[in-house]
C-alpha positions as a Markdown table, in Angstrom:
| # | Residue | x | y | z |
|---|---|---|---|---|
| 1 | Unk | 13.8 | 73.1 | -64.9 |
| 2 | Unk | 12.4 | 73.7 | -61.5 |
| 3 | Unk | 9.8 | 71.6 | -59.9 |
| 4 | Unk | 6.9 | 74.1 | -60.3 |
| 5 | Unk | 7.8 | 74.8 | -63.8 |
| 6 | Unk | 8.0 | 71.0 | -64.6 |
| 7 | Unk | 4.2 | 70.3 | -62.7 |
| 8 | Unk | 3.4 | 73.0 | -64.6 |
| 9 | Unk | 4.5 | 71.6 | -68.6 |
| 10 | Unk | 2.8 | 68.5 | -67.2 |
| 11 | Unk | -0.5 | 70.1 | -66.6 |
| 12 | Unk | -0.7 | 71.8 | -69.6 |
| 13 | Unk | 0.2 | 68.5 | -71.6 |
| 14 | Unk | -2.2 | 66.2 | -70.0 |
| 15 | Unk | -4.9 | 69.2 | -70.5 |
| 16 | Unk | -4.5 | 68.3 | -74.5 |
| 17 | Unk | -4.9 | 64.4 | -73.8 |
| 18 | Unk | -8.2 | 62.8 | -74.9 |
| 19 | Unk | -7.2 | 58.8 | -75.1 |
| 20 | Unk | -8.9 | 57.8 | -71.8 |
| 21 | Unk | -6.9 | 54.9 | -71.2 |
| 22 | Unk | -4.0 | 56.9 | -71.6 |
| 23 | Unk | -5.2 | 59.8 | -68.8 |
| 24 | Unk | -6.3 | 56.7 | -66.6 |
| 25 | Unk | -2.3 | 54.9 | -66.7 |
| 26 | Unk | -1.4 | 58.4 | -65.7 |
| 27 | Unk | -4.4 | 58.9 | -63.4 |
| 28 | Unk | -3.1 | 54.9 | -61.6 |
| 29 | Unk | 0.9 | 56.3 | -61.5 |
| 30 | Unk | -0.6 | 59.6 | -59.9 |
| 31 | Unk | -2.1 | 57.5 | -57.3 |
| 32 | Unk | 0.7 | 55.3 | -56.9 |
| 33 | Unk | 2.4 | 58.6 | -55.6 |
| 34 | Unk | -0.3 | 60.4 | -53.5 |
| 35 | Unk | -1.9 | 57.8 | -51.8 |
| 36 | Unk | -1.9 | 58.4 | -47.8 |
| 37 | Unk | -0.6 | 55.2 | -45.6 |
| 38 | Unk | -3.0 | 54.8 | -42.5 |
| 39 | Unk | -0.9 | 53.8 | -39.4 |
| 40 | Unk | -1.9 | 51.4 | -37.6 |
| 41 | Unk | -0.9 | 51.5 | -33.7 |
| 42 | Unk | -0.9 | 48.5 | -31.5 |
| 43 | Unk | -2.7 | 49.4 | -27.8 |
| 44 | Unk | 0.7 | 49.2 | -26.2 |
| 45 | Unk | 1.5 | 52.4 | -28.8 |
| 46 | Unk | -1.5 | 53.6 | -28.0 |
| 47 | Unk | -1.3 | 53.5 | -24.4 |
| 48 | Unk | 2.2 | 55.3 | -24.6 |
| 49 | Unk | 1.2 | 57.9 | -26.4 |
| 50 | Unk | -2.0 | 59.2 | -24.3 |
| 51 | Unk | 0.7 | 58.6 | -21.2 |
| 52 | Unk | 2.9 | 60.7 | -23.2 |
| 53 | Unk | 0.2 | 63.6 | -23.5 |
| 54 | Unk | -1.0 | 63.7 | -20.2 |
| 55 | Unk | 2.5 | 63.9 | -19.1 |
| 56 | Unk | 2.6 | 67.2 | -21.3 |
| 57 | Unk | -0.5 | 68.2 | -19.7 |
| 58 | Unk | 1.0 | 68.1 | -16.3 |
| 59 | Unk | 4.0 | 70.0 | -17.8 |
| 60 | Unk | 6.0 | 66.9 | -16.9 |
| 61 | Unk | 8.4 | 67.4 | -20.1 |
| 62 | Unk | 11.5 | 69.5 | -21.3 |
| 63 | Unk | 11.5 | 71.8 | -24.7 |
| 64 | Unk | 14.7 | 70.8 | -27.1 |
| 65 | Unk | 16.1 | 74.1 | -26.3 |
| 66 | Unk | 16.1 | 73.5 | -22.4 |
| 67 | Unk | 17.4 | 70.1 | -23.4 |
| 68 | Unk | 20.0 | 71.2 | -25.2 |
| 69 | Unk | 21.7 | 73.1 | -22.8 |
| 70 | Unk | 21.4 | 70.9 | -20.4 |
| 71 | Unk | 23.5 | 68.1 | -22.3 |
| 72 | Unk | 26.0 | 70.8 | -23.4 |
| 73 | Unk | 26.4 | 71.1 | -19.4 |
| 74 | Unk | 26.5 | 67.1 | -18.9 |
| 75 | Unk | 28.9 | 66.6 | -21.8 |
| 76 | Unk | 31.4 | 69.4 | -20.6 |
| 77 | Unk | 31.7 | 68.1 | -17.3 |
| 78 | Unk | 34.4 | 65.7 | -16.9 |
C-alpha cells in the first residue's frame, strides 16, 4: 500500500468516527507529527547570515557547478 492510498483508507475511516475523545487522541498524535519547530538564531548567526547575503548581493560567491569543476581541477593536480 502506497502512501497516498494509505492517507487515503485513513481519511475515509476517521470520516465514520463519532467518539470525540477518540478523534481528539488522533487529532494530539496528528499534531505530534505536523507541528513546525521555530529556530531560534543567536545574533552571532544572525549576523553571519545578513554578511552572507550581502556577500551574494555583491556577487561575491561561487554556484556548486563552478565549484565543482574547480575542485575536480585542484584534486587532479598533483
Amino acid at each position: 500500500m502506497t502512501a497516498i492510498e494509505l492517507k487515503k483508507l485513513l481519511v475515509h475511516r476517521i470520516a465514520e468516527i463519532n467518539d470525540i475523545s477518540f478523534l481528539k487522541a488522533i487529532k494530539t498524535i496528528l499534531d505530534s507529527k505536523t507541528e513546525t519547530e521555530v529556530l531560534v538564531l543567536s545574533a552571532e548567526q544572525k549576523a553571519e547570515i545578513l554578511k552572507s547575503k550581502n556577500e551574494i548581493e555583491k556577487g561575491l560567491f561561487i554556484d556548486q557547478e563552478k565549484l565543482d569543476k574547480e575542485i575536480s581541477k585542484w584534486a587532479s593536480v598533483g
